[in-house]
N, C-alpha and C positions, 0 to 999 in steps of 0.2 A: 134604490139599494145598489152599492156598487160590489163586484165582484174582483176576488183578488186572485190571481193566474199565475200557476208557478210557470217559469220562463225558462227555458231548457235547449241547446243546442248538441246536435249531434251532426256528425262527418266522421269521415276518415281521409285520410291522408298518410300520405310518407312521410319516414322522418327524417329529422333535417331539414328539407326546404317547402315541409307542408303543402306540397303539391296535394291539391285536391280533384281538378279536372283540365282535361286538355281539350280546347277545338268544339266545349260543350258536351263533351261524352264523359266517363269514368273511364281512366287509363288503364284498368285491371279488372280484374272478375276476382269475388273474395263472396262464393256461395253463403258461405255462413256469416259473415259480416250482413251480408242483404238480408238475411232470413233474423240478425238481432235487429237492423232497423225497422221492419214491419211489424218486429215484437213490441222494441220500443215506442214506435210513433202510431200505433194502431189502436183507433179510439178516441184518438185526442188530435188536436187543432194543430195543424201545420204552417207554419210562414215560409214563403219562398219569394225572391226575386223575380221577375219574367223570366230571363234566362236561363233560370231550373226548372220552371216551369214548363217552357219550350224544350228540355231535353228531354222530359220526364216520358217512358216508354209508353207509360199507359196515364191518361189524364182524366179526372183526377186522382189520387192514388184515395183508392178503396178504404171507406171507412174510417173514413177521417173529413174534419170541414179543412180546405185548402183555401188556405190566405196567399193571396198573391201581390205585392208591393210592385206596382207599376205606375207611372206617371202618363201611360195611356189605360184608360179604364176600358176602351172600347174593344181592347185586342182582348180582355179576355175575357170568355163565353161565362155563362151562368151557372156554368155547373160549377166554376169556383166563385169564393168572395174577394173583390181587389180592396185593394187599401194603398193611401198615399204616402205614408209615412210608417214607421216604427209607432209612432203614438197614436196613429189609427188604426192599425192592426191590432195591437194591444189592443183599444176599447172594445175594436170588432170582437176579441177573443172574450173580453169579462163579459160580454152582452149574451155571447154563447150559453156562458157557464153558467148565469141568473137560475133560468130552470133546468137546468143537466142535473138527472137525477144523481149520477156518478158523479161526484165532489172530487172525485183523483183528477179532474181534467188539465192538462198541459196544454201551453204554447209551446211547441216543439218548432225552431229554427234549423230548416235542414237545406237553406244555402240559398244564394252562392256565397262570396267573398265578400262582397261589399252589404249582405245583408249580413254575416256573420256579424263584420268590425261594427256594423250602427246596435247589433243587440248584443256584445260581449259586455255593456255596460250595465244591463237588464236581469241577465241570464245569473242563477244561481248554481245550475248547473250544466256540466257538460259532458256530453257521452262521446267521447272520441279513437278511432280507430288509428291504431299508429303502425303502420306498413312497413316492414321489413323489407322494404326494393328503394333502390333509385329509378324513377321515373319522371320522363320528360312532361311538362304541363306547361299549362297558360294561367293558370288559377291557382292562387294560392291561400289557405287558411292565415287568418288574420296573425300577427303577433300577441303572445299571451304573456301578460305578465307570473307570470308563474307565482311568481308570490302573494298572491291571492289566491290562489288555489291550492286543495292538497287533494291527494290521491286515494279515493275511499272504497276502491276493487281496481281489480287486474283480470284478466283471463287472455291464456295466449291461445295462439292456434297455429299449427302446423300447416305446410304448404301440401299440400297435396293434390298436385296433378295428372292429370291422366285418367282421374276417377270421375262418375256420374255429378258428384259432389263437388266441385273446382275451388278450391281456395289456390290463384296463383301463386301467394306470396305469404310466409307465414308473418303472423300479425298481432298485436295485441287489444285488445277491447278494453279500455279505460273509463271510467267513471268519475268525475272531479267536483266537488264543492264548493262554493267560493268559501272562503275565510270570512 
């Protein structure tokens, strides 16, 4: 029996030059951005590259199976699953889902760059944060043909610093479909 895995990316980024991370860290603090991705991807299967991997504060992120796309299998520990390809993460992900009682389960793509562009061809959806700053990076979110996509919510969010709650830079939380 084969299982079919809805395939989902989420990031944030500035806009304009899609900066998504510098140096391997996040260039900004955006409290309630991090609090809608743990909503988002909690539960469900994560893909990431090594090098999100290796930023990632706390390994593996809680409550979720963590797929890691490395071309060394050896560097990464048991507690995640590695995979060599886009099309082996995929399988690894429909193998999950065979007996998951929860039928809602996601492939949730949550970076870097170079896994973005291999699964934007995949992906029907995308949850993407668009940052009201210019900031300096090294990493950039892939180019999107926008016309494949349309826009099916919005929610902004105000910056607010100085408070227990930190959103640096106020922001919008996007939600997009492919066509």
């Amino acid at each position: 029996m084969t299982a079919t895995i809805q395939i989902e990316m989420i990031a944030a980024m500035t806009k304009g030059l899609q900066v998504i991370g510098s140096h391997g860290t996040i260039p900004w603090m955006l409290a309630s951005d991090m609090v809608h991705f743990r909503d988002t991807t909690r539960g469900q299967i994560v893909v990431m590259g090594k090098r999100t991997w290796l930023s990632l504060p706390k390994r593996p992120l809680p409550n979720r199976l963590n797929i890691v796309i490395t071309h060394h299998p050896e560097d990464i520990p048991e507690i995640a699953v590695s995979a060599s390809s886009v099309i082996d993460a995929i399988s690894i992900a429909q193998l999950a889902i065979i007996d998951d009682p929860e039928p809602k389960r996601k492939l949730m793509v949550i970076g870097g760059s170079e896994i973005y562009q291999a699964f934007m061809r995949h992906a029907t959806v995308m949850h993407l944060t668009h940052i009201n700053a210019t900031v300096s990076g090294d990493t950039y979110f892939p180019t999107v043909d926008w016309d494949m996509w349309r826009k099916t919510d919005e929610r902004g969010f105000e910056a607010t610093p100085g408070t227990p709650k930190l959103d640096q830079y106020s922001f919008e939380i996007c939600r997009y479909e492919r066509v």
